[in-house]
PABADO-235994 format. One record per residue: x, y, z of N, C-alpha, C in turn; residue in one letter. Coordinates in steps of 0.001 Angstrom, whole numbers, plus 524288, in hexadecimal, padded with zeros to 5 digits. Layout:
! residues N
   n.c1   n.c2   n.c3  ca.c1  ca.c2  ca.c3   c.c1   c.c2   c.c3  residu
      X      Y      Z      X      Y      Z      X      Y      Z       A
...
! end
This chain:
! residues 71
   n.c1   n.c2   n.c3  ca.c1  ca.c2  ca.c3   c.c1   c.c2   c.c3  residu
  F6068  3A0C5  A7737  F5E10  3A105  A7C4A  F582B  3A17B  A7BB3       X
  F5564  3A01B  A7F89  F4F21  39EF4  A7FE0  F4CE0  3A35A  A836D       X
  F48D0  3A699  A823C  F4575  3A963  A845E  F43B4  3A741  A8932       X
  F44C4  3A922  A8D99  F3FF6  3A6BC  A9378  F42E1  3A397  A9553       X
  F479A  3A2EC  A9427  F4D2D  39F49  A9845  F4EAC  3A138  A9C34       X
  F4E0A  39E1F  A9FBC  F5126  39F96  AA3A1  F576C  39E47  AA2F8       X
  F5A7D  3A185  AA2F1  F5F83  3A057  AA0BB  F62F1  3A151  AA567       X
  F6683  3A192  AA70E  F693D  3A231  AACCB  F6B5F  3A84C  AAAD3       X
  F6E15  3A7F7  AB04F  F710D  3ADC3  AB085  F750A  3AEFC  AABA2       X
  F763C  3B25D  AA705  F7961  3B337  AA2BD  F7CF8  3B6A2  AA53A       X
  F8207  3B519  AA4A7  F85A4  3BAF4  AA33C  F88AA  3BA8B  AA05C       X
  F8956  3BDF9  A9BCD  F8BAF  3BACC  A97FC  F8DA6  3C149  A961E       X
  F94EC  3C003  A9505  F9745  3C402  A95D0  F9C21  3C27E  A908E       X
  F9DD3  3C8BF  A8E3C  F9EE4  3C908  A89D0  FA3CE  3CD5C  A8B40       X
  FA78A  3CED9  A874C  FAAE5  3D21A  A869D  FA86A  3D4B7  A8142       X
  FAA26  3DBAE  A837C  FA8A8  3DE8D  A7E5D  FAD99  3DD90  A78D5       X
  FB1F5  3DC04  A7A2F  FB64B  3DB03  A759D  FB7C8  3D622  A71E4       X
  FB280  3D24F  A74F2  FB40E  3CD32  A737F  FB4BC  3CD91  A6CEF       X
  FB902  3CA4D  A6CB9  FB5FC  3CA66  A6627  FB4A6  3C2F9  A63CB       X
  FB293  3C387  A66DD  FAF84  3BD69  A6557  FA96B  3BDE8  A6696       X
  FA728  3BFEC  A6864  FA23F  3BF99  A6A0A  FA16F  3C537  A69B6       X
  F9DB8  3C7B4  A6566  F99DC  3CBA3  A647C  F9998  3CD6E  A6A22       X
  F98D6  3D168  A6C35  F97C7  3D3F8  A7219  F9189  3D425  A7144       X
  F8EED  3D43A  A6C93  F89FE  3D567  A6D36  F86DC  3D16D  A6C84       X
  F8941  3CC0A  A6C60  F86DB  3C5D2  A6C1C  F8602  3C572  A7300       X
  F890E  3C8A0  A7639  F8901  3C787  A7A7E  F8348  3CB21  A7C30       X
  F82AC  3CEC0  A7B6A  F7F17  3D2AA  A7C66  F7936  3D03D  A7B48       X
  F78B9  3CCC3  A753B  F748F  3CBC7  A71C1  F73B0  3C645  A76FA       X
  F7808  3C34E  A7642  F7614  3BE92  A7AA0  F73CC  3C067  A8215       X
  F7640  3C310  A8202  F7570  3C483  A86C1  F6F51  3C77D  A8A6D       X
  F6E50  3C9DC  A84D3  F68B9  3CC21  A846E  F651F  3C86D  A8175       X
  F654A  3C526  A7F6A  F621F  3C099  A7D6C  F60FB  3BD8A  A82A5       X
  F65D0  3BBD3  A8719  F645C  3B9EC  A8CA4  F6099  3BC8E  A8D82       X
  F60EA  3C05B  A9009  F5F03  3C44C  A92B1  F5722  3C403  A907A       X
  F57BC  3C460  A8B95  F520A  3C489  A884B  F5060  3BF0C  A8A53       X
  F53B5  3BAFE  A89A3  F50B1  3B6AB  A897A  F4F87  3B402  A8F2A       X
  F5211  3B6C8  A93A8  F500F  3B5D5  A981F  F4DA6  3BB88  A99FB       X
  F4A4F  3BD6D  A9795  F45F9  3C273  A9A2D  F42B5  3C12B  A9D15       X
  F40B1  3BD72  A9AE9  F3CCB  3B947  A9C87  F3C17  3B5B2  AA03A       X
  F4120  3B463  AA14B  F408C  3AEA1  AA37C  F42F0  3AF7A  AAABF       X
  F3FA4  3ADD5  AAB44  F3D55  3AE88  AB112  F425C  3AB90  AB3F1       X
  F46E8  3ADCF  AB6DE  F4BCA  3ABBA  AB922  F4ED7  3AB08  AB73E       X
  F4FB7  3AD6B  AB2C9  F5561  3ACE9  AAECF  F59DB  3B0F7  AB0A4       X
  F5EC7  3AE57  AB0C6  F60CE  3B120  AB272  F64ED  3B625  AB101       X
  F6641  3B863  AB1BC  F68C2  3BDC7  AAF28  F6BB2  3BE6F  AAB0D       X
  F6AA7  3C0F4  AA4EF  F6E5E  3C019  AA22C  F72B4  3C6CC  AA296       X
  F7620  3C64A  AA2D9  F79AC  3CAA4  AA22A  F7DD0  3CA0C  A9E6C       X
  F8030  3CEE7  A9CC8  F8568  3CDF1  A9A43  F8ADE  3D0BD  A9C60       X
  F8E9F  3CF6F  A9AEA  F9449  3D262  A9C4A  F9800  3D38D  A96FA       X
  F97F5  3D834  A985D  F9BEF  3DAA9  A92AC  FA089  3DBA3  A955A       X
  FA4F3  3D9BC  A945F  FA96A  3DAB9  A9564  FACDD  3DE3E  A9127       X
  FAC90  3E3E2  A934B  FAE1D  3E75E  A9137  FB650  3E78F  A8E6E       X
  FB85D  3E830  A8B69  FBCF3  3E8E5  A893B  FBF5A  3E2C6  A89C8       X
  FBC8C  3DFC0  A8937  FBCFA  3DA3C  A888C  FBC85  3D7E2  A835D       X
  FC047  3D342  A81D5  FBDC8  3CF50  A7D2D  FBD34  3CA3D  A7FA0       X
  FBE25  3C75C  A7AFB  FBF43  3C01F  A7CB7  FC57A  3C02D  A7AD9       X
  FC730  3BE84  A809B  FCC0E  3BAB7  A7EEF  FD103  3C02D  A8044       X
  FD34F  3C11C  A7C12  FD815  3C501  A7CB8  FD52F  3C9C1  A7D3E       X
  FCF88  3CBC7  A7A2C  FCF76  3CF11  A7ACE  FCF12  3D2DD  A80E4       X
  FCDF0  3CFD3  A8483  FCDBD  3D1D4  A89C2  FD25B  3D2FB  A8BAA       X
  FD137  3D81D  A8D9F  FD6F1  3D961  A8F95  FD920  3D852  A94C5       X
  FDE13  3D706  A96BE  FDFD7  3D496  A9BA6  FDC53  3D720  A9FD8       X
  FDAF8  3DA76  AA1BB  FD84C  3DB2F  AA695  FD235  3D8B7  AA5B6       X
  FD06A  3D74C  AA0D9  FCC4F  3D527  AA042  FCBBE  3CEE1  AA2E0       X
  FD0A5  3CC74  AA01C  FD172  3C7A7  AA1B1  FD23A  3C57C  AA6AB       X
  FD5DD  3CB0C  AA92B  FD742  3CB64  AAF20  FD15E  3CB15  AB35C       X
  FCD9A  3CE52  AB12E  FCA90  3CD52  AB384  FC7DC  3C944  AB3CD       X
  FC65C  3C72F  AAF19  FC1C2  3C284  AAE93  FC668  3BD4E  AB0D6       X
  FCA54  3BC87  AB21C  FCBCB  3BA91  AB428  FCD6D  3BB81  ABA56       X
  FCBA4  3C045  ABE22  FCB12  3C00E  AC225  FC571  3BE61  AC4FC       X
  FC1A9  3BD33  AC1BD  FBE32  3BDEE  AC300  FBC67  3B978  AC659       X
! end
């Protein structure tokens, strides 16, 4: 990513159990957004989502799934 971008709105959301993706690759990218639009005049919001007692795939447990599928 480039310093002084205007980059659009980020939300970019993770499970703390995954076991495929580091939880803290999500953290390192997420705050690298954030740095690299300080600057830039109308960029839009970067945030993140930790989805607590969650993984990828089986590790989520049925009321997990229940939800992200009512949504």
């Amino acid at each position: 990513m480039k310093l002084n971008v205007k980059y659009p709105a980020i939300f970019a959301t993770t499970e703390d159990h995954d076991d495929r993706v580091y939880l803290a690759h999500s953290f390192k990218s997420t705050a690298a957004l954030q740095v690299a639009t300080a600057d830039a005049t109308g960029s839009g919001p970067v945030f993140i989502r930790i989805e607590t007692h969650a993984g990828y795939g089986a590790g989520k447990p049925t009321s997990k799934l229940i939800d992200e599928s009512a949504r």
